[in-house]
Structure formats: structure tokens, C-alpha cells
N, C-alpha and C positions, 0 to 999 in steps of 0.2 A: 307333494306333501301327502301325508297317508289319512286317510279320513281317525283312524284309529287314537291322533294325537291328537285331536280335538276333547276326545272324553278319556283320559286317562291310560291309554294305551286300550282301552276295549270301542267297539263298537257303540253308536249310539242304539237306546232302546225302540226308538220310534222314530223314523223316515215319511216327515211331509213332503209330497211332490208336486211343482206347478205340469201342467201337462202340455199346453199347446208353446211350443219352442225349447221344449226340458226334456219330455217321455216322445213325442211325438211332434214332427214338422209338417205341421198340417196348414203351412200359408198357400199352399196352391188350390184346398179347398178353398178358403176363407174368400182369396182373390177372384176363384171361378164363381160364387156368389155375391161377392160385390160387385162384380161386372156385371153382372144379371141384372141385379138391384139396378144398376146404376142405366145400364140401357133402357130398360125398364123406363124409367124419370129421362128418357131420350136425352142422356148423358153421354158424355166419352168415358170409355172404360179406365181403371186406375192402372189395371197390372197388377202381378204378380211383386217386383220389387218395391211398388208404393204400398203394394200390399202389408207387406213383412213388418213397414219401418211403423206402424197403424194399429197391432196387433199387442195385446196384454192387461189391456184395460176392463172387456168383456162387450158384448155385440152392440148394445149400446155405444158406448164410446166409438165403438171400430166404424158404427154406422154414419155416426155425426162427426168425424175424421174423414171418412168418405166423400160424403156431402160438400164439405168445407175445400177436399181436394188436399188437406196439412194435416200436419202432426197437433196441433194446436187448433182443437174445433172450434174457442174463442175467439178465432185471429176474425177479422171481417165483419161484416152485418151480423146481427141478430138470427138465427135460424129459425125457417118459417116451422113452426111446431106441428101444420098438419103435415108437409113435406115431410118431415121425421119421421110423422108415426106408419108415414104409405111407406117409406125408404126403409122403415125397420122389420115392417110387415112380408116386406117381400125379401129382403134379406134371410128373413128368419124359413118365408116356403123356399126359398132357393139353395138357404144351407141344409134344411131336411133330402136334398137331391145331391147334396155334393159332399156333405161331412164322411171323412174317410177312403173316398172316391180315389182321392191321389195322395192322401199321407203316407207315411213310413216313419220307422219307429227310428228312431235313432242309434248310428253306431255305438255301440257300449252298454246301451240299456239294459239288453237283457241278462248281460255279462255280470253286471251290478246286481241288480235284482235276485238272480239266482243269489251272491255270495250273501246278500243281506238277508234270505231267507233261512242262507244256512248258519248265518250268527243269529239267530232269533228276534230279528228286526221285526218290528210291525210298522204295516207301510200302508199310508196314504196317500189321495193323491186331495189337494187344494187347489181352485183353478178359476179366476174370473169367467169364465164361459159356462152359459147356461146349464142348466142341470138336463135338459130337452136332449141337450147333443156329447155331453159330459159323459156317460156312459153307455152311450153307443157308439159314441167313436173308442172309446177304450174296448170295449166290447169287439169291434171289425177288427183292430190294431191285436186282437190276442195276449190282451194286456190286462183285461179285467181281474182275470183269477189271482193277482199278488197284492193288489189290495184288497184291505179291510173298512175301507170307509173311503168315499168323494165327498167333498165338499165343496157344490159350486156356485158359480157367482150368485144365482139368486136361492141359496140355501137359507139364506139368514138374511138379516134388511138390510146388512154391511156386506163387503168383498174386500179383498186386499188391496190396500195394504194397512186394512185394518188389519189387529191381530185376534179378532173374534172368530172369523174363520180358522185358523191355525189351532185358537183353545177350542172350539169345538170336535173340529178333527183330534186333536190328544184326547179329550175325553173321553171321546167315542172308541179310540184305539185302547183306553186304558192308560195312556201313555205320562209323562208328566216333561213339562218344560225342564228339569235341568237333564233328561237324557234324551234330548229330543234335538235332529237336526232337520232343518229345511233347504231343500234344493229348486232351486229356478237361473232363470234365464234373464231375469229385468231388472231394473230399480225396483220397481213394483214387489217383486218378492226379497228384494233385499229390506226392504223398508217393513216389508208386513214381518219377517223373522226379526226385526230389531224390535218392532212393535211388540210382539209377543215372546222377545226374550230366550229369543234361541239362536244358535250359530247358522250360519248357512253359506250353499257351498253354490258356487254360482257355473254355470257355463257360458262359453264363448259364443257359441254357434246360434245362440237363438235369437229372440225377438228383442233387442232394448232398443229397441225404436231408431234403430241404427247408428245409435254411440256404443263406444267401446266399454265394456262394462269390468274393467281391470280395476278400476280406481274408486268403486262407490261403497269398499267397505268392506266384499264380504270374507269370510276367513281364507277362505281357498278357491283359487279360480283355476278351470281347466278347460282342455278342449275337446275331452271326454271323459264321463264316468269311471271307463276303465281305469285310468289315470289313479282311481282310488285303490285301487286291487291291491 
């Protein structure tokens, strides 16, 4: 489906992006520092693919997902709250050593990018992951220059899937919710584009916590960008 049938046969005016499993696959940094973290707490490391399924909520969540060993930090005991805050602490020195280290930008991405620059898209990126590591990892990724605004998980006292982050990114872009589309990889960004009243176009390839993400709604599903061309 052509991203163009969405708004009338023309381009949307303003492109929100989630970044980690959307712009960029950056679960092999994320897993090289929760294993850190986690040896650290003389833990058994998680991996790389418990990694991935852990990943969209923002460092918090991914940290108490860790800990727990599940998708569901609820499941189990109560979590010891100083445990957390030593497990987050060191997550967060270990991700300053590893953010960007082994990511890669996703096939299509730049392919997009460019064409949405040449229809006069303005483009953000919206992202539960700290604002610390938000743009320096787009910064190493050679991604920074096509946005006009990051919006990240602790920008605001909410994250997505609220849809607060989403109307502060359009405002900040100029932008307005009815020409305005959101692109992610999760529930999580399916949810927060429903929240704030805009279409959104989901990918295959990223983070939904390792369910399939065909079926939670969003207008157009692909198994890359270019797909939009």
C-alpha cells in the first residue's frame, strides 16, 4: 500500500519516528549492557534474543524486565527497590560504553528519509529511551541531520503510549494531527498514534516483544520502508 493513500493521494505533512527497532536496531547494544548490569548483580547474563523481546518501554522497564528474567516485571515477588536502583545505575554506565557500538540503521531507512525530505515532510523522531542516549545514538547512526525535533522518554513526566509525547513533537515541528503520520515497531507506538489521533504505519522487523504485530490495528504493515516508495 502506498503511504500516499493514507492522506488523499499526497504525502503526510509531518513524520513521527519511534527509533530503537523503527530507525535503528540497536538490541545488541541494549543486551551488551544488560549483561553487564546483570554480571555485575553476579547474575546469568540474558542474551541478545531475551534481549530484543524486553525492549520499547524505556530503560527503566527493560531494567525491571531484566531483573525479573520476563516480559512481565509483575510476574513474581515484589522487586527489591534498592536492587533496582543499583541494576539501573549500572545499566545506565554500561549503556554510555555500548549505545551505538553495534547498531545499524535499518535496510530502507535512508531510502525513505531521503524521499520524505523531498516531499516536504518534517520529521521527528519520538522514543521511550532516555534523552542521555536519544541523541547520540542518532548522532553515531548519521541520522541526526533529518530530524527537527527528539522527543524522549524522559522529555515530558509521560512516554508513550501516552499521546503527549507525539502532540509535543507536532508542535514543536509546526505540524498538526490530521496531516501527521507515526511509524513504529510495537503496540507501544501503535497505541500512543491511536492516542493522539493519527494513522500509523508499523514494521515487521522490530521489537513487539516478540509477537507478531500484523493484527493490533495499524493502517499499513511492512517489512520495510521502502515498501512505501
Amino acid at each position: 500500500m502506498k503511504l500516499t493513500k493514507l492522506f488523499d493521494g499526497q504525502w503526510p505533512q509531518t513524520i513521527l519516528f519511534d527509533l530503537d527497532g523503527t530507525l535503528v536496531d540497536s538490541a545488541a547494544d541494549l543486551a551488551a549492557a544488560i549483561d553487564q548490569m546483570l554480571l555485575a548483580l553476579g547474575r546469568e547474563q540474558a542474551g541478545e534474543a531475551r534481549v530484543r523481546q524486553w525492549v520499547g518501554n524505556g530503560a527503566a522497564v527493560l531494567v525491571q524486565r531484566a531483573l525479573a528474567g520476563c516480559h512481565d516485571h509483575d510476574a513474581g515477588a515484589p522487586m527489591d527497590q534498592a536492587t533496582y536502583h543499583q541494576a539501573l545505575t549500572l545499566f545506565f554506565d554500561a549503556y554510555h560504553d555500548h549505545n551505538g557500538l553495534h547498531a545499524t540503521v535499518y535496510d530502507g531507512i535512508e531510502d525513505f528519509l531521503v524521499r520524505a525530505q523531498q516531499q516536504g515532510c518534517k520529521l521527528g523522531v519520538v522514543t521511550n529511551k532516555p534523552a542521555a542516549f536519544t541523541d547520540a545514538l542518532l548522532e553515531q547512526m548519521g541520522l541526526s541531520h533529518w530530524f527537527g525535533v527528539t522527543v524522549s522518554g524522559d522529555t515530558l513526566t509521560v512516554k508513550k503510549p501516552d499521546a503527549a509525547p507525539l502532540h509535543h513533537a507536532l508542535a514543536a515541528l509546526g505540524g498538526d494531527v490530521g496531516s501527521a503520520l507515526m511509524v513504529g515497531d510495537s503496540v507501544t507506538d501503535i497505541r500512543a498514534a491511536r492516542n493522539a489521533g493519527v494513522p500509523v504505519v508499523a514494521v515487521r522487523y522490530g521489537y513487539n516483544y516478540g509477537d507478531p504485530i500484523d493484527s493490533l490495528g495499524a493502517e499499513i504493515v511492512v517489512d520495510s520502508l521502502a515498501e512505501l516508495l
